[in-house]
N, C-alpha and C positions, 0 to 999 in steps of 0.2 A: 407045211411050207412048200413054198416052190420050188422048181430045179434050178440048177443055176443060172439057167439059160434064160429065167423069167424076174423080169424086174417089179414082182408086183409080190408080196407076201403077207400073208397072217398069221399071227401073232396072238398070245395072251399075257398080260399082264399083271402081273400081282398086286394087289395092292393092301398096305399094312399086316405084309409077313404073309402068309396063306389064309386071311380070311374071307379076300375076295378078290376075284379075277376078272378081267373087261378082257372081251378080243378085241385088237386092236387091228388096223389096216397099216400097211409101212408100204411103201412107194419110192422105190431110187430113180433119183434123177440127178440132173446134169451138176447141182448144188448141191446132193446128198442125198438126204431122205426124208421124206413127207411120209407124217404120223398124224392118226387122227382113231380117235374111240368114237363108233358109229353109233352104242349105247347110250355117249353122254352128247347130246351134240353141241355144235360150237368147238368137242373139247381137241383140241390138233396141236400138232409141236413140228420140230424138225430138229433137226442134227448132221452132221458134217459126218457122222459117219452112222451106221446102222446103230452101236452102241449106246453112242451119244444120243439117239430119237428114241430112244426104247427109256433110257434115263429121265429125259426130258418128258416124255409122254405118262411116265410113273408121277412127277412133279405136277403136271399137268390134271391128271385123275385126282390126286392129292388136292389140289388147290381146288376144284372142280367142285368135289364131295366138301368141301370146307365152306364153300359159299354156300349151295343147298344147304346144307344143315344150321347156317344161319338162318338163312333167307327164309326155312320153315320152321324156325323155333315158334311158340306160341300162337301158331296157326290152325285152323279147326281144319280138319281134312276130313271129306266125305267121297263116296263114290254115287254116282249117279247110272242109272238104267237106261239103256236108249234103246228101241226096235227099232230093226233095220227091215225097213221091205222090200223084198229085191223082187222086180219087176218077174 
């Protein structure tokens, strides 16, 4: 984390109990604090106070991983091979 003197912090989050953890970005500003997980993207929150965006940002992961897991039930998932040629 940062010093005190630094309005910018990282963070990890737990999510359901210890079996998985996102780092998350927390940001204070003039409103509070802006929360956002760089892993999941889109996924961001905020809160009036540092506690409250750490709360809010667990709900957030929560919600997050709940739609994925709909959204790929009964989906064929593959990986595919690409070469890269670098100049």
């Amino acid at each position: 984390m940062g010093s005190a003197h630094s309005n910018f912090n990282q963070d990890s989050v737990s999510h359901l109990g210890n079996d998985m953890q996102y780092q998350i970005k927390l940001k204070k500003s003039e409103e509070g604090y802006a929360v956002w997980c760089p892993s999941l993207p889109g996924c961001a929150s905020q809160g009036e106070t540092r506690e409250e965006a750490l709360a809010n940002i667990q709900d957030a992961i929560e919600s997050y991983l709940g739609v994925l897991e709909e959204l790929n039930r009964d989906i064929e998932s593959c990986y595919v091979e690409i070469e890269l040629n670098h100049a």
